[in-house]
KOLSE-831397 format. One record per residue: residue in one letter; x negated, y negated, z negated of N, C-alpha, C in turn. Coordinates in pm, whole numbers, plus 50000, padded with zeros to 5 digits. Example, Ala and Ser with C-alpha at 12.3 -4.5 7.8 and 13.67 -1.06 7.14 Angstrom:
BEGIN
A486815056949220487705045049220486805033049220 S487155022549292486335010649286487104999749213 
This chain:
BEGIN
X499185012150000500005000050000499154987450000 X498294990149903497244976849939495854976649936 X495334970850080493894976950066492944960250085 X491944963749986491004954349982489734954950059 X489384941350167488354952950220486974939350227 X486044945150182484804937250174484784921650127 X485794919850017486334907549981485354895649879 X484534884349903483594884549843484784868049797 X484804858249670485034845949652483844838349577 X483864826449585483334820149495484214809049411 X483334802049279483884791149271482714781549271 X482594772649374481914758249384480504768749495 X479454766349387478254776149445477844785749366 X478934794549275478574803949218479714815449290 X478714825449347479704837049405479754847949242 X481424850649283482214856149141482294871349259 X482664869749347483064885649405482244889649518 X482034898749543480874902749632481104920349664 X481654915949825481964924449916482474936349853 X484054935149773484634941049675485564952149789 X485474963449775486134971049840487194982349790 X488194984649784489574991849726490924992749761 X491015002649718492665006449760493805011949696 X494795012649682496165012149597496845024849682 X497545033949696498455041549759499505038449691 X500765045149767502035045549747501955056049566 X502935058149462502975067449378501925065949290 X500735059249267499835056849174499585044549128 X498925049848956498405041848921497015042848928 X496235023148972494805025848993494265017548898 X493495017348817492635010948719491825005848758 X491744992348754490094983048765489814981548623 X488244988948558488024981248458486794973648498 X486144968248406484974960448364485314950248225 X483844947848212483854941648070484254923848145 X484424914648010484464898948064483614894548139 X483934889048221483354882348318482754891448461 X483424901348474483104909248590483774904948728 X484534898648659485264890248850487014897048881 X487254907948758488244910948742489524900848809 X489944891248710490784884448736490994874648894 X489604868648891489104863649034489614874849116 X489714884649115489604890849224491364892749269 X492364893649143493214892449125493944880649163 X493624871749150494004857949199494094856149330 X492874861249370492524865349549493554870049591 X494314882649558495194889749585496774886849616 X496784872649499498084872449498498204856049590 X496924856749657497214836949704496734827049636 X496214826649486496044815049462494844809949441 X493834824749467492634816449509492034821549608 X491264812949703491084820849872489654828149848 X489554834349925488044842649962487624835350074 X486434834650057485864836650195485244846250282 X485014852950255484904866750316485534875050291 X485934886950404486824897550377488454898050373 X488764906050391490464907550382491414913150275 X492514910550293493364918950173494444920350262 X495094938150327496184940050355497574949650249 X498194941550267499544948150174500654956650262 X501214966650277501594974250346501264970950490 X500034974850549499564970950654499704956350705 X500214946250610499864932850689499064923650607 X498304915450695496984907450664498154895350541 X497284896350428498154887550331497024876050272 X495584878950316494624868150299494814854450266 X495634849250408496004835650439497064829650388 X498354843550330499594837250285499284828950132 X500774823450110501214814650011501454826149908 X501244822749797501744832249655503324835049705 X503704821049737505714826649730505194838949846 X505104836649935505094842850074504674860350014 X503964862249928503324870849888504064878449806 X504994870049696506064873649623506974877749676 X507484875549753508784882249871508484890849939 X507214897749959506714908450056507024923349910 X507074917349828506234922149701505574925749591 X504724921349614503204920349517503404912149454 X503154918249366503844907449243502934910049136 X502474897849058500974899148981501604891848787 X500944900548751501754898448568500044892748541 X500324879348527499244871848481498184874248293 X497324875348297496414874748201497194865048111 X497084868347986497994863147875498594852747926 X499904866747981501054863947967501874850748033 X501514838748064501724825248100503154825048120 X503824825848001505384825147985505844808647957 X506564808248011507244794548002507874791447861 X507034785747756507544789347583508424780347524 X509194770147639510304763047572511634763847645 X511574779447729512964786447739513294799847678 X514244800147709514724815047666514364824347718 X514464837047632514154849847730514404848947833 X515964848147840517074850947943516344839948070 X515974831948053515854816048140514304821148212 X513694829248124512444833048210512814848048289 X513424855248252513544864748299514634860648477 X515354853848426516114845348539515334837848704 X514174830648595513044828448711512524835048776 X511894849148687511394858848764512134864848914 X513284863448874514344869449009514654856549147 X513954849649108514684835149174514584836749313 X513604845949412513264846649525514684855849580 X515414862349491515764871049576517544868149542 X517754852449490518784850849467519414854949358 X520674846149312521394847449164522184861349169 X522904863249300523424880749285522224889749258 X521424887649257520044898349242519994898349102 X519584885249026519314881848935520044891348815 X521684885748829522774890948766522384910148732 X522094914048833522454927548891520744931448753 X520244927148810518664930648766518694927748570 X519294921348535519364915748411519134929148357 X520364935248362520914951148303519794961648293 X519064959448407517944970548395516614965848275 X516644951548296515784946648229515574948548087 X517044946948006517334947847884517844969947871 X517934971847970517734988247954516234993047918 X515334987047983514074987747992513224985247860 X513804971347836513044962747667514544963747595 X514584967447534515964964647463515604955147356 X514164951947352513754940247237514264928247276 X514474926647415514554916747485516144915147547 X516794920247479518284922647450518814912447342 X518294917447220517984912647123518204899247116 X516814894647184515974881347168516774873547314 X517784874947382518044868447477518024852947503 X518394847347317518644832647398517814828747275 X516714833847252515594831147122514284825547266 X513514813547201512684809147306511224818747332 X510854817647464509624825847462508614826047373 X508084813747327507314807847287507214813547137 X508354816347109508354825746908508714839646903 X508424845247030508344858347032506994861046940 X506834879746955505304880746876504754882447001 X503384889046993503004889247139502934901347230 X503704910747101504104924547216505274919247277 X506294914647197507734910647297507114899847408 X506444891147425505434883747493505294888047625 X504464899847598503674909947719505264914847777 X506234920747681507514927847727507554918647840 X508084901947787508634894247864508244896648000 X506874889848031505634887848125506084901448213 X506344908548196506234924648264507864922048334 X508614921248217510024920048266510614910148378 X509604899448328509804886748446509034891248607 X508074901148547507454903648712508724912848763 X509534925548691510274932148732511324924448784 X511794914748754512854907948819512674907649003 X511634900448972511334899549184510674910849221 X511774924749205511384937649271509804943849326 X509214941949257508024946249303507874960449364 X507454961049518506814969949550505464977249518 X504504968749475503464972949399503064965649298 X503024963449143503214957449063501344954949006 X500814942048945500014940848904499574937048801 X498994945348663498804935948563497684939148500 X497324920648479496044916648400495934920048281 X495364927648240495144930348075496164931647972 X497414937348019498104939047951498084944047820 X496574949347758496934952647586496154937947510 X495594930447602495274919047546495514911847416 X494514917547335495034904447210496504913447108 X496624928647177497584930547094496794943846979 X497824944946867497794957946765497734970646848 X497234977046794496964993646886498304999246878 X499225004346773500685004446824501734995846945 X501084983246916502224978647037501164980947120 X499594981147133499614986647306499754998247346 X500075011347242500555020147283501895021347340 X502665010147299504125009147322504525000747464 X503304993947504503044989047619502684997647682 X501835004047699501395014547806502355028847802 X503465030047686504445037247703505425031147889 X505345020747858505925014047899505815012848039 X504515011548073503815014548213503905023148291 X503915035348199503775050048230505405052548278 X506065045148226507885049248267507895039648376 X507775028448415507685020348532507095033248710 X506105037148626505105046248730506495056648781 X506765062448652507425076848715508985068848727 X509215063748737510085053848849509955051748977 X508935054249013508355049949164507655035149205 X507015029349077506275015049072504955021949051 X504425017649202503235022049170502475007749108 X501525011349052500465000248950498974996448975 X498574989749000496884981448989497144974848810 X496064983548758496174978648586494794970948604 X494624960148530493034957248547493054957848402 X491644958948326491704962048213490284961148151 X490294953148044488924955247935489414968547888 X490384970747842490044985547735490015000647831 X489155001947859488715014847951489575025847927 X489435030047785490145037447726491695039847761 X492445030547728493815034547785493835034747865 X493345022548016493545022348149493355037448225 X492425043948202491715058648208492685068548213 X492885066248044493865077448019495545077848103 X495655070748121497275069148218496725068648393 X495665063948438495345062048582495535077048659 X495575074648784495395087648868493745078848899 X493585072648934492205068549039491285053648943 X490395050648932489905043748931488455033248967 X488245018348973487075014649015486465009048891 X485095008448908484454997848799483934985948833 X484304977948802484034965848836482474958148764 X481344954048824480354948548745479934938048789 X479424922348777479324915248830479514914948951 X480954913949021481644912449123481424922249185 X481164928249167480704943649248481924958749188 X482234966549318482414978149239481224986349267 X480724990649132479794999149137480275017649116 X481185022049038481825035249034483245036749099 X483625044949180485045048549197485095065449190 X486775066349182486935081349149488215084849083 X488015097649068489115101648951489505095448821 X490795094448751490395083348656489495090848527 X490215109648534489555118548428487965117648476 X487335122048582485835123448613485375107848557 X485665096848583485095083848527485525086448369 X486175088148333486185094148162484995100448123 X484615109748203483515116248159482465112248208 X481945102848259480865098948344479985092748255 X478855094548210477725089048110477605076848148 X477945075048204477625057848223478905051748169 X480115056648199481805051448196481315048448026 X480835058847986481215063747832480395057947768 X478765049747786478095042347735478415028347776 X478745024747856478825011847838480285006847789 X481735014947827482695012547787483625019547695 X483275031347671483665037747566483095044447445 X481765040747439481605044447324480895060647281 X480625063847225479925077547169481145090247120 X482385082147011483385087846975484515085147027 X484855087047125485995084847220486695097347190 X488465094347181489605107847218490105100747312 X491335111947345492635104947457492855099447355 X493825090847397494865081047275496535084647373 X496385089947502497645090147531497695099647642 X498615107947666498265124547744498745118847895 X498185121447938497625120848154498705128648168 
């Protein structure tokens, strides 16, 4: 569904990505990790329009999406759940979740609500409570829920256990994992190796703008390198593949 091909950006005269190459299929989830500052997000931004490359391409179900507009990109789609969260914190659930649908019209909207609050039922709850005094698992809920609104064909998210308690990111990546076997396939990008891993079918590693490992997401689990620089000596699953 979406393939990245030799995609390098900068910002000013410092190159952040460098001739980044990857791909997404239909039915999976694919994991980008790397530690901060690997070009992760940059590369993400690239993806969705709002920041250009100069070298290289990005096609989304076989069409060149390089040159488009984010909206343009949003209506094909691809739809990108931003790095903490960037919720609008002086409306309501309901009022952000509303936005999220806005491309595809208010009968959409209406229709989509139902699944939304089937999905988070926290966010049932909290309907006309403002974003902004949620905690920051209902937060992430939101952020996820608002990307689900404008139907994503292939869904994208930045660091979704970000900044949270190890229960709610287990309850987040519960969460992921039911999106998947729905038929949403996923690009997770991710500091915590560990979970991204454990739920992926495929993954890349990202290192100063570079991917340097790709593969299985279990064989990169076990890979002496995966496991010294990002996981550690005493690593378990934390959540069953």
């Amino acid at each position: 569904m979406l393939k990245v091909i030799a995609l390098s950006a900068r910002y000013g005269s410092v190159q952040v990505l460098r001739r980044v190459t990857f791909h997404v299929s239909e039915s999976e989830i694919v994991a980008l990790i790397g530690a901060n500052g690997a070009g992760k997000s940059t590369l993400l931004r690239a993806i969705s329009g709002i920041h250009r490359p100069f070298e290289g391409e990005i096609h989304f179900v076989n069409t060149p999406i390089h040159t488009m507009s984010p909206e343009r990109i949003v209506q094909m789609g691809l739809v990108h759940v931003p790095e903490a969260r960037q919720l609008f914190p002086n409306l309501t659930v309901l009022e952000n979740l509303e936005l999220g649908g806005y491309v595809h019209g208010r009968k959409h909207v209406l229709a989509a609500l139902d699944e939304m609050f089937e999905l988070f039922p926290i966010l049932a709850e909290r309907r006309r409570q403002k974003a902004g005094t949620l905690s920051g698992g209902e937060q992430q809920m939101l952020s996820i829920g608002r990307a689900l609104m404008a139907r994503p064909r292939l869904l994208i998210l930045d660091e979704p256990s970000l900044g949270l308690a190890p229960l709610i990111v287990d309850e987040i990546y519960e969460r992921i994992q039911a999106l998947h076997r729905n038929g949403t396939p996923i690009l997770l990008v991710e500091q915590n190796a560990l979970g991204a891993l454990a739920i992926a079918d495929r993954a890349y590693v990202l290192e100063t703008g570079r991917v340097i490992l790709s593969g299985n997401a279990g064989d990169l689990m076990d890979h002496d390198d995966v496991q010294r620089a990002y996981l550690g000596k005493d690593y378990r699953y934390k959540w069953e593949r």
